[in-house]
DSSP file (Angstrom, degrees, kcal/mol; ACC not computed):
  #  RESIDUE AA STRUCTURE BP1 BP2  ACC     N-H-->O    O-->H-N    N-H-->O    O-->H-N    TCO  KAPPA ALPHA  PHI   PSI    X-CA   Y-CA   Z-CA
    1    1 A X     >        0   0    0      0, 0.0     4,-1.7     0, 0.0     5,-0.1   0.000 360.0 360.0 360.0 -48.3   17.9   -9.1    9.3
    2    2 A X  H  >  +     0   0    0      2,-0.2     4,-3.2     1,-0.2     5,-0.4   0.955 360.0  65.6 -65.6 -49.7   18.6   -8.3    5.3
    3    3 A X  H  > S+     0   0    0      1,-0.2     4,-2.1     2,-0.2     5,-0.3   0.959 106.6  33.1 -48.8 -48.4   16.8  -11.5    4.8
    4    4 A X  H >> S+     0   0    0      2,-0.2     4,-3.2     3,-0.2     3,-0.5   0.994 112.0  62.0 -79.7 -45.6   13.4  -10.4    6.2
    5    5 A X  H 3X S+     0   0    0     -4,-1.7     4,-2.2     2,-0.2    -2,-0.2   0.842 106.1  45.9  -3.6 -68.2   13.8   -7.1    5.0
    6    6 A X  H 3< S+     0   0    0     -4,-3.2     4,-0.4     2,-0.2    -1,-0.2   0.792 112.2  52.4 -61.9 -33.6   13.9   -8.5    1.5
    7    7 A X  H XX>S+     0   0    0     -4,-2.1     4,-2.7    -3,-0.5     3,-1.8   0.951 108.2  54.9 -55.5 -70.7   10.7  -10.8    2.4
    8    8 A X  H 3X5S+     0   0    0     -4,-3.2     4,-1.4     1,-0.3    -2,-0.2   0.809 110.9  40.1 -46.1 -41.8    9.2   -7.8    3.4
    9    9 A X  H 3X5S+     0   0    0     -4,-2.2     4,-1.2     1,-0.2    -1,-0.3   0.504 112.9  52.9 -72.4  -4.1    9.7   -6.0    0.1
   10   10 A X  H <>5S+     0   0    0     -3,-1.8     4,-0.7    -4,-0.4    -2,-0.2   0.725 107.8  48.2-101.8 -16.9    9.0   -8.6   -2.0
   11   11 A X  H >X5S+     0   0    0     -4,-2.7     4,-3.2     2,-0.2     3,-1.5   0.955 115.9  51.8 -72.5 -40.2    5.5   -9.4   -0.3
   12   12 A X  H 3X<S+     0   0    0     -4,-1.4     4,-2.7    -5,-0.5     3,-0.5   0.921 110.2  45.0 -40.9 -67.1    4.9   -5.4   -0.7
   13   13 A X  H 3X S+     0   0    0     -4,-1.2     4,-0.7     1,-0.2    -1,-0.2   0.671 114.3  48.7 -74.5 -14.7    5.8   -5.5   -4.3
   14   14 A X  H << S+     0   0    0     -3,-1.5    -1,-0.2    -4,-0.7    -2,-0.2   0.863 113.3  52.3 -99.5 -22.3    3.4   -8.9   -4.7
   15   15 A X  H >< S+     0   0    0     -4,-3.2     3,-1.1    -3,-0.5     4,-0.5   0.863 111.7  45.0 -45.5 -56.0    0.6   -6.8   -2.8
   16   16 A X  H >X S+     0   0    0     -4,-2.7     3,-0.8    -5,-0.3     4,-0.5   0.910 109.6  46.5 -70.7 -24.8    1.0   -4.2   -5.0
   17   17 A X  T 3< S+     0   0    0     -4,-0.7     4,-0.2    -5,-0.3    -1,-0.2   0.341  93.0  89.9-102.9  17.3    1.1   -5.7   -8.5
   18   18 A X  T <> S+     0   0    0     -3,-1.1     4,-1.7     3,-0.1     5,-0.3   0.804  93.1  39.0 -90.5  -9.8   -2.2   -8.0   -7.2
   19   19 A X  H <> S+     0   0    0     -3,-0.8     4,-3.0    -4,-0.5     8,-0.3   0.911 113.4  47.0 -92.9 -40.4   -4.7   -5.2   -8.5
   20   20 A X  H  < S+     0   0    0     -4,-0.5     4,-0.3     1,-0.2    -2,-0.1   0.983 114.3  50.9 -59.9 -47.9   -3.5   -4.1  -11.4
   21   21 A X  H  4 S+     0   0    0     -4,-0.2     3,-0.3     1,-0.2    -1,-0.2   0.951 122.1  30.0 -70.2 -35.5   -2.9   -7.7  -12.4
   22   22 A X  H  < S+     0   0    0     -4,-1.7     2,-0.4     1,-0.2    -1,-0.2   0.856 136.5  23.3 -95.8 -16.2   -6.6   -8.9  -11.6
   23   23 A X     X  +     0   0    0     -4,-3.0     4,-3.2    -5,-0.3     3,-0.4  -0.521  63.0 161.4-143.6  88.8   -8.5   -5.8  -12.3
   24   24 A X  H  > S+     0   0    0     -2,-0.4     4,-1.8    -4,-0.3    -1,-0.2   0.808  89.7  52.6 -56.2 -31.8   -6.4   -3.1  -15.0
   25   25 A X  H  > S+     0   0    0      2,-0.2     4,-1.3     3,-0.2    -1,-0.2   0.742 111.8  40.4-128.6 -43.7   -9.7   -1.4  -15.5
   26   26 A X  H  > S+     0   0    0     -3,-0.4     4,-2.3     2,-0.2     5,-0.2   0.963 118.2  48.7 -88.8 -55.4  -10.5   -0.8  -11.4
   27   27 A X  H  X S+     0   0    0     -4,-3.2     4,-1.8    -8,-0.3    -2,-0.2   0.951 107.6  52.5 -62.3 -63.1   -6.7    0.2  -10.6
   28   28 A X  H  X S+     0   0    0     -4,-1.8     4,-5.8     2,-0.2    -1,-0.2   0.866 114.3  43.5 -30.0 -49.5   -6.5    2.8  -13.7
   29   29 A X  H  X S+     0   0    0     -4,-1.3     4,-1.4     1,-0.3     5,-0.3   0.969 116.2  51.9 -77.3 -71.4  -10.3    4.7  -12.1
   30   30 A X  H  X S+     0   0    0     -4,-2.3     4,-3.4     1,-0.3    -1,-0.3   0.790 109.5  44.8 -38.3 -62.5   -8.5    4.3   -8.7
   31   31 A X  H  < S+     0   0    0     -4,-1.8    -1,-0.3    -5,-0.2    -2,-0.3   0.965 115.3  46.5 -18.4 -77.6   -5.4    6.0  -10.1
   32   32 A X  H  < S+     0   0    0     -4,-5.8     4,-0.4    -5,-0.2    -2,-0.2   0.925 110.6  54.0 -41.2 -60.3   -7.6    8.7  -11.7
   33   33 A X  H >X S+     0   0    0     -4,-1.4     2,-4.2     1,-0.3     3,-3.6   0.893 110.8  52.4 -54.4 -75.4   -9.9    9.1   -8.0
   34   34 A X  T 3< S+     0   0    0     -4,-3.4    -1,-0.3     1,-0.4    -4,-0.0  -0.231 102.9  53.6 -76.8  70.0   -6.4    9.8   -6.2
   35   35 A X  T 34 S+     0   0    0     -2,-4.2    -1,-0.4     0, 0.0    -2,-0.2   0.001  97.4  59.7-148.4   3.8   -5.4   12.1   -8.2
   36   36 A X  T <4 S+     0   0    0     -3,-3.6     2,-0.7    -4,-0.4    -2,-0.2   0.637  95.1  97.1 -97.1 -39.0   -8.4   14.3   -7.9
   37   37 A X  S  < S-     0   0    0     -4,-1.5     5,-0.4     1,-0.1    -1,-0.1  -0.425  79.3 -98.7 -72.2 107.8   -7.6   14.5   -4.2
   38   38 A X     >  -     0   0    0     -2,-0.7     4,-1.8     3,-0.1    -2,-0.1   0.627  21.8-125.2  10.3 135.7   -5.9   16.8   -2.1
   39   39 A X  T >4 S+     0   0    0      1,-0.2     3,-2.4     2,-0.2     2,-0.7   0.894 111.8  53.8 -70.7 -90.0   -2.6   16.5   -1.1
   40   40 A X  T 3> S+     0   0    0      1,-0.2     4,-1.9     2,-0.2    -1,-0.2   0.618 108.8  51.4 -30.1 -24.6   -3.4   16.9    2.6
   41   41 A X  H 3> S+     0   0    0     -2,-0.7     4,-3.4     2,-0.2    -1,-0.2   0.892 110.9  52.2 -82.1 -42.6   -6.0   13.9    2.2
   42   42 A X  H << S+     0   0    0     -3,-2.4     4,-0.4    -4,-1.8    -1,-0.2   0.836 106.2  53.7 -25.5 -57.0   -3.2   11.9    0.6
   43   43 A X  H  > S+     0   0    0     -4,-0.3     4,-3.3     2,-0.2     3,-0.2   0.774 108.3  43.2 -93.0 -53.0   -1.1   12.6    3.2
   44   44 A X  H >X S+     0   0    0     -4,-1.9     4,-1.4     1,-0.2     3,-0.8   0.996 112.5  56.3 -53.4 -72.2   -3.4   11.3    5.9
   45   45 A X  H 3X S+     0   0    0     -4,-3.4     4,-2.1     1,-0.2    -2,-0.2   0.805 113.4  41.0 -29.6 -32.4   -4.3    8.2    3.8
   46   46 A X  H 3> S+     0   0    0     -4,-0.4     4,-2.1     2,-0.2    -1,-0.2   0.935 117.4  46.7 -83.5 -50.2   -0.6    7.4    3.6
   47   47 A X  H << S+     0   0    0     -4,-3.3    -2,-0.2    -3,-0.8    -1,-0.2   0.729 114.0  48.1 -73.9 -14.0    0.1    8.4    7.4
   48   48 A X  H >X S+     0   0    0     -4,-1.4     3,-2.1     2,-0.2     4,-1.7   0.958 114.5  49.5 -88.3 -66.7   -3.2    6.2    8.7
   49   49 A X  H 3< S+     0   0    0     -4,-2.1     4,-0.4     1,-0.3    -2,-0.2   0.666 110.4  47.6 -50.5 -30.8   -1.8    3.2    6.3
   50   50 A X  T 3X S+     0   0    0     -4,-2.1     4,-0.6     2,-0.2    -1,-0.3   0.489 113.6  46.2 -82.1  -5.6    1.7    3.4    7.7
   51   51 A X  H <> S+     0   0    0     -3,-2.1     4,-0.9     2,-0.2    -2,-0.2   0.537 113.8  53.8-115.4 -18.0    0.2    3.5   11.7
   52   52 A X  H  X S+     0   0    0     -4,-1.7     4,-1.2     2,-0.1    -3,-0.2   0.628 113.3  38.7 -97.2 -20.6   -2.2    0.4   10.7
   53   53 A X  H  > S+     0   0    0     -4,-0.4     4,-1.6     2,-0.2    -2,-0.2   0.761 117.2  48.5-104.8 -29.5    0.9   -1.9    9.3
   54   54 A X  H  X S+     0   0    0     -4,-0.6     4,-4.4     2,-0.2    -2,-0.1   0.902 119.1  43.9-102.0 -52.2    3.4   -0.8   12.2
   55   55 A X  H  X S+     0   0    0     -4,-0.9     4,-2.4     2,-0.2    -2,-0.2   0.946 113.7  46.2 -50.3 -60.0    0.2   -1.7   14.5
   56   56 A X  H  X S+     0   0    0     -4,-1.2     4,-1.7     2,-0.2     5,-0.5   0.916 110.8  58.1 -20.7 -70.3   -0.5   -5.0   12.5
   57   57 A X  H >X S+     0   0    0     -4,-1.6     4,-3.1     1,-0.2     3,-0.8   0.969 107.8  50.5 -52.3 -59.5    3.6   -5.6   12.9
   58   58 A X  H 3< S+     0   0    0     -4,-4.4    -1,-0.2     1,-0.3    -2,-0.2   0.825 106.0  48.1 -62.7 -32.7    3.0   -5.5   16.4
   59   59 A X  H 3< S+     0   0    0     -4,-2.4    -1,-0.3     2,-0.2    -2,-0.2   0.788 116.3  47.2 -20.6 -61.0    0.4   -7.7   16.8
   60   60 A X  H <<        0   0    0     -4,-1.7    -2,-0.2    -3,-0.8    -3,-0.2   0.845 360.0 360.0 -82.2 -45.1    2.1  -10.0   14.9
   61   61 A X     <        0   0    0     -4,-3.1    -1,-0.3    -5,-0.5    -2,-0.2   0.639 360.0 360.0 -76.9 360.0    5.1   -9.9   16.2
């Protein structure tokens, strides 16, 4: 169980660092853009991306 756990954060953490690493220029403007946006809009983004990966997980699994 700690073993996939740790798989799972370390693909997260190689998911995240794949835009910044091919395009610094596109993740910075992305950065700026979310930060012009609401907190409620955030919030939804965040809660729609966590209900699409748990869905995904089930699929998969």
């Amino acid at each position: 169980m700690l073993l996939e756990i740790l798989t799972a954060i370390s693909l997260v953490l190689v998911l995240e660092g794949l835009l910044p690493f091919i395009s610094p220029g596109g993740y910075k403007s992305a950065i700026r853009a979310m930060l012009e946006l609401p907190e409620n809009r955030l919030r939804i983004i965040g809660l729609s991306s966590m209900i699409a990966g748990v869905v995904l997980l089930t699929l998969v699994r």
